[in-house]
Each structure stands twice: as C-alpha cells, then as structure tokens.
C-alpha positions in Angstrom: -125.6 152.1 170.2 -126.8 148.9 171.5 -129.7 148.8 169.0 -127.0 149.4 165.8 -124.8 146.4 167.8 -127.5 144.1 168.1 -128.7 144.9 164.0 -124.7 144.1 163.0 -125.3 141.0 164.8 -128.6 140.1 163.1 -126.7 140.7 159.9 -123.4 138.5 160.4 -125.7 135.8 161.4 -127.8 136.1 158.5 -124.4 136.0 156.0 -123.3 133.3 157.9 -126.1 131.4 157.8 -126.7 132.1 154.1 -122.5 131.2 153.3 -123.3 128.0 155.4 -126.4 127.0 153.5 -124.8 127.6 150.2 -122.0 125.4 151.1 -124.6 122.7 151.7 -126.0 123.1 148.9 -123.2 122.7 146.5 -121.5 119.9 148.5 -125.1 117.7 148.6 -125.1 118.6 144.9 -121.8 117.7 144.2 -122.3 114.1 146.0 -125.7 113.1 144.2 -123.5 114.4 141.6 -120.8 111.4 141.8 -123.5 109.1 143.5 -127.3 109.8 142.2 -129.9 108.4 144.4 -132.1 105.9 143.2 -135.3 106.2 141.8 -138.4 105.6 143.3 -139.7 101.7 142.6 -143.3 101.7 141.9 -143.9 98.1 141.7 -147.7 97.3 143.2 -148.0 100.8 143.9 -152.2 101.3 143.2 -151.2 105.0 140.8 -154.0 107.2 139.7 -153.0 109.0 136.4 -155.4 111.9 135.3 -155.3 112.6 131.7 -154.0 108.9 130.9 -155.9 109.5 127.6 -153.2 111.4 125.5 -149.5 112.7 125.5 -147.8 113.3 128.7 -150.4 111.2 130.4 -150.9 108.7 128.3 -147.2 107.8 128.3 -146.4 108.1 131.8 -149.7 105.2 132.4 -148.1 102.9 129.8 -144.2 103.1 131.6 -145.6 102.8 135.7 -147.8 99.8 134.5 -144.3 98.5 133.1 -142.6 99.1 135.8 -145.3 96.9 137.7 -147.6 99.5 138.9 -151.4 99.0 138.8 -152.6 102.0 137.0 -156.1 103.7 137.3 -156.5 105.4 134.3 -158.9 108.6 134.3 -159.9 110.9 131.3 -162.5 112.8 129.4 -162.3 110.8 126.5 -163.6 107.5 126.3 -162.1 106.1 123.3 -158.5 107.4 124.0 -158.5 106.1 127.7 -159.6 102.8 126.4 -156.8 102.6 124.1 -154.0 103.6 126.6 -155.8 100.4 128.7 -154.8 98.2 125.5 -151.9 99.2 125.0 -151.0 98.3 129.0 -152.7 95.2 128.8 -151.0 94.6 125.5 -147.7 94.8 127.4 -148.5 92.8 130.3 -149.4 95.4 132.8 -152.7 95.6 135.0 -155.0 98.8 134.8 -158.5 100.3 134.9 -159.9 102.9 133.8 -162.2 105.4 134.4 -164.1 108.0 132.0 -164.5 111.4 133.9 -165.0 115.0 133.7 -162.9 116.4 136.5 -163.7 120.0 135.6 -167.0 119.6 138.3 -166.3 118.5 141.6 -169.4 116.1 141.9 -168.1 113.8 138.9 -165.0 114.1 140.6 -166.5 112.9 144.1 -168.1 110.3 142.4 -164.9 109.0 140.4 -163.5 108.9 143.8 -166.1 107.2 145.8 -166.1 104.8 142.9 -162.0 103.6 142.9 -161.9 103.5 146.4 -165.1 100.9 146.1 -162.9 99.4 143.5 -159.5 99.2 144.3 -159.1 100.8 147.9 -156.4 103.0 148.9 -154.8 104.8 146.2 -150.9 105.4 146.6 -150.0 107.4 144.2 -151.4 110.5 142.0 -150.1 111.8 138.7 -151.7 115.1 137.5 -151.1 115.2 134.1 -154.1 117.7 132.8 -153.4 121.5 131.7 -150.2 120.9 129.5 -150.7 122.6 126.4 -148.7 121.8 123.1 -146.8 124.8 120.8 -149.7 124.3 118.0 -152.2 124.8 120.6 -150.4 127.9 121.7 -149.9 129.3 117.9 -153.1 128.3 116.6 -155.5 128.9 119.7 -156.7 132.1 121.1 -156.0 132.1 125.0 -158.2 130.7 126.9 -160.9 131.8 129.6 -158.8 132.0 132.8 -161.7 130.1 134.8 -161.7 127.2 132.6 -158.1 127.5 132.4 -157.5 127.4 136.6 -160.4 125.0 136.8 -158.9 121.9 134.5 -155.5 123.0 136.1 -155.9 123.7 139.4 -158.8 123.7 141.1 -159.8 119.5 140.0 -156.2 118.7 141.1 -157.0 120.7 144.8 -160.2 118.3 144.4 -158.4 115.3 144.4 -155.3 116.2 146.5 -158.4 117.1 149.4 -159.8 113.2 148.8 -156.6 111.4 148.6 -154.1 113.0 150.9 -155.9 113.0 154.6 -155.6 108.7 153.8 -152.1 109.2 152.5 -151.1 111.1 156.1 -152.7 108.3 157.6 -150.9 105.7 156.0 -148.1 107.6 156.4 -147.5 106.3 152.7 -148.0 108.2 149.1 -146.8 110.2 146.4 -148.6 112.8 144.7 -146.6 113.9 141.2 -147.7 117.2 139.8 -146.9 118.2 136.1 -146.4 121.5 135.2 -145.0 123.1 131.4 -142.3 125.3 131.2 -144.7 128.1 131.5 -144.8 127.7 135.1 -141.4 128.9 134.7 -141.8 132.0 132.6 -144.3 134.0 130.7 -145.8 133.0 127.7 -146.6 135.5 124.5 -150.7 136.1 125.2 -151.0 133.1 127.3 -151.5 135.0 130.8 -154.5 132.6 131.7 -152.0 129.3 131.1 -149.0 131.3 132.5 -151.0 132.1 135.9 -152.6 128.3 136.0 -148.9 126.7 135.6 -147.0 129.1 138.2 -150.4 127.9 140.5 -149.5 124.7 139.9 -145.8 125.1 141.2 -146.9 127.0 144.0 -149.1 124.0 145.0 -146.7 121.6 145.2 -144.4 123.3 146.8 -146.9 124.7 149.8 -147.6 120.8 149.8 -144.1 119.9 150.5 -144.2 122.5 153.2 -147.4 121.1 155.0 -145.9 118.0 154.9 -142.4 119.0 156.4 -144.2 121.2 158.8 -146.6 118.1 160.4 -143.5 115.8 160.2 -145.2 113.2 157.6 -142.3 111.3 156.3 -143.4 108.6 154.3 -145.7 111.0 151.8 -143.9 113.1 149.4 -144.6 115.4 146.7 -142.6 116.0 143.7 -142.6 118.6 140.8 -142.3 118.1 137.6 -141.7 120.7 134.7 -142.1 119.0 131.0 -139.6 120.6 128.6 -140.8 121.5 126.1 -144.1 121.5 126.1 -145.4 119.7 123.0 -148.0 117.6 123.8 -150.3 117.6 120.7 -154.0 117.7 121.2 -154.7 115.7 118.5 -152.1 112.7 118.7 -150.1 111.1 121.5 -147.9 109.2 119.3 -145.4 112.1 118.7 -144.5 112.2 122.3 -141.2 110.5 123.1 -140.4 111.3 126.7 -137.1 110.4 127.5 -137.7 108.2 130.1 -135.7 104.8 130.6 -137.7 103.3 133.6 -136.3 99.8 135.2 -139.0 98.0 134.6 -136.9 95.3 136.5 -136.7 96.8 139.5 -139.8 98.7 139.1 -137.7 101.9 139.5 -139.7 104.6 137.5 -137.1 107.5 136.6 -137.5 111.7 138.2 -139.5 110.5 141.2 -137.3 111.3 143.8 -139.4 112.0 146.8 -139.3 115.6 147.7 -137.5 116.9 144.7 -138.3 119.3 142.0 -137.1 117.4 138.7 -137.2 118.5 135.0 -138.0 116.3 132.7 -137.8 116.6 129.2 -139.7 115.5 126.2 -138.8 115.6 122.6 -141.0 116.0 119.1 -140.8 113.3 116.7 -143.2 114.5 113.9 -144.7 111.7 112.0 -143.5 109.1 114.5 
C-alpha cells in the first residue's frame, strides 16, 4: 500500500513538474516573441572560421569581419581561402589566413600552435566543414563513414580540445557549430553524412551541458542547422544566406548564446 502511495506521488510530481515546465516554455517563448533578445556583437572578437574557403564558410568570414571581427581564416584550399581574405580586405575588414588540412590532428596541432604564436587567444570558433550541397548528394556516391566522421567530427573534437580549456579560463568564448538539415532527419543513402550530422548535434549539445554543469557563464555554445543545404562544391557565389548583420553595432544575427538557431540559406543559380 505504501509502496503504490509513494509511486502515485512520484507520478503527480512528475506531471506537475512537466505542466509547469511547459508553461515556461511557452510564456519565455511568447516574450522573446514580443521582445527578441539581441544578438551577439562580435566587434574585436579574434573568430576562427574553418572552411572560410567556400559557401557557408566563406560567407559567414566575409559578414563577422564586417561586423568588426578579426577573422582567422582556415581551409584546404589555398587559392579559395586567399580569395575570401580579398574579399574582407576589399571591404575594410582585418583577417588572416591559414591553409590547413584538419583531417590529421598533427596539421591541426600545428595550425593551432601557429595562431596562438600569431594572434593569441582565440574567442570564437565557427565550424563550418561537412555541409554537403543537393548536387553532391544526387551526383555523389556516399561516402566512407571514416572520412565522413573524421572531416566532421573528429577535427572539430580536435579543435574544441585546444581552444576550450583557455576559453573556461577566460571565462570568455563562443564556439558555433554548423550542422545540415540532415542532422535532423535521414537522408536517401546518405547514412555516413546522416550519422556525422546527428554527431555533430549531439556534440554541441553535450557541450552546453558541460558547460552548465561546471557553472562556466561567460562561454557558450550555439547550434546551428543550415536550411537547406545547398552549399555547392564548386562555387560559393550561389550562396545567399539570409543574414542582415549590424555591422554598426557589430551585432552578428542567430548567435544567441546558448541557443539552438535555424538558419536558412537560399539558391540563387547563376548569381
């Protein structure tokens, strides 16, 4: 009898609990709703951004430096990195770069052992490597799942393992991680991506966690999921994102600390 009373209890405290949540939710919802919280300003913030050579990465670089940031630019490609450093010094902005293969862990060691000779303590980190385009997808056989998890995943676990203990210390940092909309749901013969893009959700979010956990409140982490995923291998100049970042006030836009955000990005063939 007293075992069944005490498991009735357990439950109403649970529902209760659960109502009360709920009701959180959708009243914190409602008020960001009527009065959205600012962006996060990025203005002298020293940003890394892997895979500033192309698409996503390329374009994200390009709006932090206008916002004021001073990018470190890092991709495979020489020639395409270069040209994203241009096109931010073009504008105004201030940026390096760096050319890098980040699939083995001793260039990536070295890249790191190299910026912080360079520039010193690096606030930021924007992942930007494993987003695929739907040409890729149609055209492309699936990929080998270790080469898929280790451009994905297992570089960005690299550089989260060099940057964060400094950013804990600080007690200052962001570290953005980019995910496709297949980190949301299965694609058609794609299991390798699908796996590497759920892995990538699942790391940012056990990052939040650490970080709530040790009580670290001036580092955040912050998910993003590009809709849709059209990033084309072969061209960055048909990715609009629609981004509007204040490059007055240095705001840069879906980098709320702590926050899963969606951002979308739209296919302008030919642009």
């Amino acid at each position: 009898m007293l075992l069944k009373v005490y498991s009735l209890s357990i439950l109403l405290i649970d529902i209760l609990w659960v109502v009360a949540n709920t009701f959180y939710a959708i009243i914190q919802a409602f008020y960001h709703f009527v009065r959205p919280p600012l962006p996060k300003s990025v203005k002298l913030e020293t940003v890394l951004v892997i895979g500033a050579g192309r698409g996503v990465g390329r374009e994200i670089a390009i709006q932090l430096a206008k916002c004021g940031a001073i990018v470190l630019c890092v991709d495979v490609n020489k020639v395409s990195n270069e040209n994203t450093l241009l096109e931010i010094k073009r504008n105004g902005g201030s940026a390096v770069n760096y050319v890098c293969d980040i699939t083995k862990k001793s260039n990536v060691l070295n890249l790191v052992t190299q910026i912080k000779k360079d520039v010193g303590f690096v606030s930021m980190l924007f992942y930007c490597c494993g987003i695929p385009s739907p040409r890729s997808l149609l055209t492309q056989p699936a990929k080998d799942i270790h080469d898929t998890l280790d451009l994905t995943l297992t570089s960005f676990l690299w550089l989260i393992d060099q940057f964060l203990p400094e950013m804990k210390i600080k007690n200052h940092g962001h570290i953005v991680a980019l995910t496709s909309v297949a980190g949301i749901s299965y694609v058609k013969d794609q299991i390798p991506l699908s796996v590497a893009q759920f892995a990538v959700q699942g790391l940012a979010e056990s990052l939040m966690e650490d970080l709530r956990i040790n009580k670290i409140t001036g580092v955040y982490v912050t998910l993003i999921h590009i809709y849709p995923f059209i990033v084309r291998a072969d061209g960055s100049s048909d990715l609009r994102l629609r981004m509007s970042p204040e490059t007055v006030t240095g705001r840069f836009p879906f980098l709320l600390p702590g926050r899963r955000r969606l951002a979308a990005a739209e296919w302008s063939k030919g642009a």
